[in-house]
ZADO-1210 file (C-alpha; in nm, 4 decimals, padded with zeros to 6 digits):
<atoms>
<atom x="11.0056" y="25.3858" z="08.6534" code="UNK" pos="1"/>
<atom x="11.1656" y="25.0739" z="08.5409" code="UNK" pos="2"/>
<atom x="11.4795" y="25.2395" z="08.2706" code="UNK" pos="3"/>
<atom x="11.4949" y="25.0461" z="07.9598" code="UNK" pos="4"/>
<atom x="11.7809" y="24.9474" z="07.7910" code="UNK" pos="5"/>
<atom x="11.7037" y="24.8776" z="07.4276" code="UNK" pos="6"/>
<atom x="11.7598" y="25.1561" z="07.2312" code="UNK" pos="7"/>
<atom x="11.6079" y="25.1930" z="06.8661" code="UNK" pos="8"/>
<atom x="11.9346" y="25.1171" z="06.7708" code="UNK" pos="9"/>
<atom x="11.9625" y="24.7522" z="06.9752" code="UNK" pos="10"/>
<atom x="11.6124" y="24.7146" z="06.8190" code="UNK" pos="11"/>
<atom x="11.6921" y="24.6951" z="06.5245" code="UNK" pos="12"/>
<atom x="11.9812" y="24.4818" z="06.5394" code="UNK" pos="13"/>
<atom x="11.7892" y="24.1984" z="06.7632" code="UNK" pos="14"/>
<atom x="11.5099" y="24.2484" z="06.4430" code="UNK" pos="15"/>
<atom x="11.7476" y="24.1415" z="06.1921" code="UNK" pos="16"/>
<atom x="11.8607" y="23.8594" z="06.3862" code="UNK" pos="17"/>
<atom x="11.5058" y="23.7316" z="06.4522" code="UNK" pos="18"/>
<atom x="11.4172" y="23.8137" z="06.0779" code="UNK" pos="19"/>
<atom x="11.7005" y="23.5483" z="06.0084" code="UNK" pos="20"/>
<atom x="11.6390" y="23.3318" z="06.2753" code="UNK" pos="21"/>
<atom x="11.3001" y="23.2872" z="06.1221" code="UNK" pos="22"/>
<atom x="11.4028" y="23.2484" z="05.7695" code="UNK" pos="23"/>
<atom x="11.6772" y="22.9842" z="05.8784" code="UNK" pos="24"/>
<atom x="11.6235" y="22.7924" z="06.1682" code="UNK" pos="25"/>
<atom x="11.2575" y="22.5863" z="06.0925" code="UNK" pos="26"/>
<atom x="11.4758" y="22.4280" z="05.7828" code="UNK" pos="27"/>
<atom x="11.7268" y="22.2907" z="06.0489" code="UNK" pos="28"/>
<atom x="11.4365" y="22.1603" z="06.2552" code="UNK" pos="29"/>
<atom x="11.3457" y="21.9358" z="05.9813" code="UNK" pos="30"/>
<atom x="10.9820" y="22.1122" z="06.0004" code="UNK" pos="31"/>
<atom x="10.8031" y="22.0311" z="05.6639" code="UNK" pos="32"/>
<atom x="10.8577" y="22.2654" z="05.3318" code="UNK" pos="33"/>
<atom x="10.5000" y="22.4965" z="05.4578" code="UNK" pos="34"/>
<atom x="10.5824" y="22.5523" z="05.7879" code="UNK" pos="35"/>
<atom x="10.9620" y="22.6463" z="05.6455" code="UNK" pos="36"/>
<atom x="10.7444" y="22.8789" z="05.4175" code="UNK" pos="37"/>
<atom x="10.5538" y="23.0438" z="05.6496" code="UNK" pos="38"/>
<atom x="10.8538" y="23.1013" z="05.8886" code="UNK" pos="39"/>
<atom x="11.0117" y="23.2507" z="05.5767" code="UNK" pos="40"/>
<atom x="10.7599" y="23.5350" z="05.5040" code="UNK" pos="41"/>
<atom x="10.7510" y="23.6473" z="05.8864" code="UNK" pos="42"/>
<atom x="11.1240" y="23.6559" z="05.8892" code="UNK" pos="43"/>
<atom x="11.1174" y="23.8657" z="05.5448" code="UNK" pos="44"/>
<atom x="10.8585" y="24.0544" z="05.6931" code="UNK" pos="45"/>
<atom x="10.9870" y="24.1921" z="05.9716" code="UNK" pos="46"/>
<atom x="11.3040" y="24.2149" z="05.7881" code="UNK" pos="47"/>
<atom x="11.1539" y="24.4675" z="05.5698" code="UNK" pos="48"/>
<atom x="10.9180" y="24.6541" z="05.8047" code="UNK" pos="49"/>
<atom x="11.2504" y="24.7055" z="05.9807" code="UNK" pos="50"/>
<atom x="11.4495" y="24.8282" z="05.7201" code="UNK" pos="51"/>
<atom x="11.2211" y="25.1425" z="05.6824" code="UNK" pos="52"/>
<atom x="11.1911" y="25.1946" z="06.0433" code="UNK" pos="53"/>
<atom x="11.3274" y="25.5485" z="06.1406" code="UNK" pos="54"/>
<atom x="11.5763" y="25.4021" z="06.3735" code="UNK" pos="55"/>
<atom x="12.0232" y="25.3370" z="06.3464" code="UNK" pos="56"/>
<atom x="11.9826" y="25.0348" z="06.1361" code="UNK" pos="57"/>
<atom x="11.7192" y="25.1758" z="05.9374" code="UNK" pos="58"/>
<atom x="11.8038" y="25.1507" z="05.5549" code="UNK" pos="59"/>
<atom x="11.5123" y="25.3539" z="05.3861" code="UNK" pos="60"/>
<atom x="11.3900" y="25.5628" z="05.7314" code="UNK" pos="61"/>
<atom x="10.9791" y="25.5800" z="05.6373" code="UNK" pos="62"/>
<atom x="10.8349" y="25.4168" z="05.9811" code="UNK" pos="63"/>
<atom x="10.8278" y="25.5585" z="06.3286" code="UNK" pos="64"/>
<atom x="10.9276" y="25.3764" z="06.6074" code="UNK" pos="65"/>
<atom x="10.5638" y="25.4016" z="06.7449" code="UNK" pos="66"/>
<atom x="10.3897" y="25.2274" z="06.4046" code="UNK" pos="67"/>
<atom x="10.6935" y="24.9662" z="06.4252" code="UNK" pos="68"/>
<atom x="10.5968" y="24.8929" z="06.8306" code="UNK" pos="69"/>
<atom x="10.2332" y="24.8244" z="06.6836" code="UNK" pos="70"/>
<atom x="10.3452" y="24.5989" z="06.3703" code="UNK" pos="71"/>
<atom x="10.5727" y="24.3998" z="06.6276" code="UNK" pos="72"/>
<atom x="10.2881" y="24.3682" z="06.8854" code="UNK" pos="73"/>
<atom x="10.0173" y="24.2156" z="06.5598" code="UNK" pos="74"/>
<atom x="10.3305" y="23.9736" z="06.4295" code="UNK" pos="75"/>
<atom x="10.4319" y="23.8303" z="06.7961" code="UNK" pos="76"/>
<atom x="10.0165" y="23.7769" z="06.8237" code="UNK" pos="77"/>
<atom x="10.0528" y="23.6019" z="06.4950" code="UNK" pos="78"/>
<atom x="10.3884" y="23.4334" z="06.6054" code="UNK" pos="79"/>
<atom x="10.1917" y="23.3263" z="06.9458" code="UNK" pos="80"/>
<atom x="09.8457" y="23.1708" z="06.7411" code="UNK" pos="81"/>
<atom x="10.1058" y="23.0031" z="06.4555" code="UNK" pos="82"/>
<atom x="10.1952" y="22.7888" z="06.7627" code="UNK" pos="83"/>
<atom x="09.8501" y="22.5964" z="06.7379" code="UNK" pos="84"/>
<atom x="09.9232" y="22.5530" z="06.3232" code="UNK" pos="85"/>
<atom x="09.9735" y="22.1382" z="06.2706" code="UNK" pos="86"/>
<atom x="10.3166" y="22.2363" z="06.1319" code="UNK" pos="87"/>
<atom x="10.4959" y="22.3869" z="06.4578" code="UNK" pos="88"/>
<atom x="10.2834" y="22.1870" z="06.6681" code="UNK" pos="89"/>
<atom x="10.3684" y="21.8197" z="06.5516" code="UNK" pos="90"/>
<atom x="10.7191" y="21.8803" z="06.5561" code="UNK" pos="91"/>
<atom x="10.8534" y="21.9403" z="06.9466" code="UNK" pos="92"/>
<atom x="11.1808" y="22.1425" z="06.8386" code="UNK" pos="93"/>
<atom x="10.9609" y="22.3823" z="06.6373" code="UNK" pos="94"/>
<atom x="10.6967" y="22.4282" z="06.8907" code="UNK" pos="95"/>
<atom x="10.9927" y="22.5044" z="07.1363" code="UNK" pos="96"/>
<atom x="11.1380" y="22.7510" z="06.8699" code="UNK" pos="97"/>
<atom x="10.8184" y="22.9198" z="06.8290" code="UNK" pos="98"/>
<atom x="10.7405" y="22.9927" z="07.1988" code="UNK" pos="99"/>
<atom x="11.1169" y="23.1065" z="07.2349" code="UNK" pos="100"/>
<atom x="11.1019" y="23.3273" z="06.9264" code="UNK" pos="101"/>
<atom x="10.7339" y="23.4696" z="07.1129" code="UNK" pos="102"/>
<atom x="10.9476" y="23.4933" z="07.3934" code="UNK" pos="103"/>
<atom x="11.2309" y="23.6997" z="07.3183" code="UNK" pos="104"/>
<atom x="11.0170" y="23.9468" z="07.0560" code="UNK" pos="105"/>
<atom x="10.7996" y="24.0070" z="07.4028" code="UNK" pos="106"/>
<atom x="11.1044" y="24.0587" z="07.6093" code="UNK" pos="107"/>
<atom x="11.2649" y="24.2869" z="07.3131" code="UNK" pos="108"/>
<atom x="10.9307" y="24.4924" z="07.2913" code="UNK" pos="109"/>
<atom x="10.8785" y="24.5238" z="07.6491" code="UNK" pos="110"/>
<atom x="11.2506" y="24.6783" z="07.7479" code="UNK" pos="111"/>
<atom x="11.2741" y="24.9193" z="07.4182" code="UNK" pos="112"/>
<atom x="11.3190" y="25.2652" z="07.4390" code="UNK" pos="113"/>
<atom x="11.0065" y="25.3316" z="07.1875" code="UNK" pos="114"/>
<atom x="11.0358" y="25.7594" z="07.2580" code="UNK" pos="115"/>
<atom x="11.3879" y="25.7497" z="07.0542" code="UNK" pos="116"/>
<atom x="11.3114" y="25.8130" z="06.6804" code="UNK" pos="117"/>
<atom x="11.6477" y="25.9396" z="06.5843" code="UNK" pos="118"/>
<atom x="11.7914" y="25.7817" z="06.2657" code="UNK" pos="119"/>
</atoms>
């Protein structure tokens, strides 16, 4: 069995830096003022659904680990499909953005410890 190296910990740091990834980088893509808005609420979004994950970097520990694997799972589905939204996929820097974002969330997902719920 493969060993993974994320621990809840890691997790939660790489989920605040995609939270602000999302709620900063579309504005320096020039992408228009919806698709900047819509980036916005996923990145404040899984900025707050990580904050009360029972993990290190937990603020307010209410989540498991287990219900925050399934929340990241629906929002890199939803990160995937925004991909196809005229937004991200008129503007070649976003689209690129988006698919890296999908890409490192599936990457970050696949090699985390999810068994770890120590705070």
């Amino acid at each position: 069995m493969i060993q993974k190296p994320i621990t809840p910990g890691l997790h939660g740091l790489i989920d605040y830096s995609f939270a602000a990834a999302l709620i900063s980088v579309p504005k320096l893509l020039d992408c228009d003022k919806q698709t900047v808005f819509l980036y916005r609420i996923i990145g404040a979004q899984v900025f707050i659904y990580s904050a009360v994950t029972k993990q290190p970097m937990g603020i307010i520990p209410l989540l498991s680990m287990k219900a925050h694997q399934k929340i990241d799972l629906g929002n890199l589905l939803a990160l995937a499909l925004f991909s196809s939204y005229r937004g991200v996929r008129s503007n070649p820097k976003a689209l690129l953005f988006n698919f890296g974002m999908v890409a490192l969330g599936l990457t970050t997902v696949l090699f985390t410890k999810w068994h770890s719920t120590k705070p």
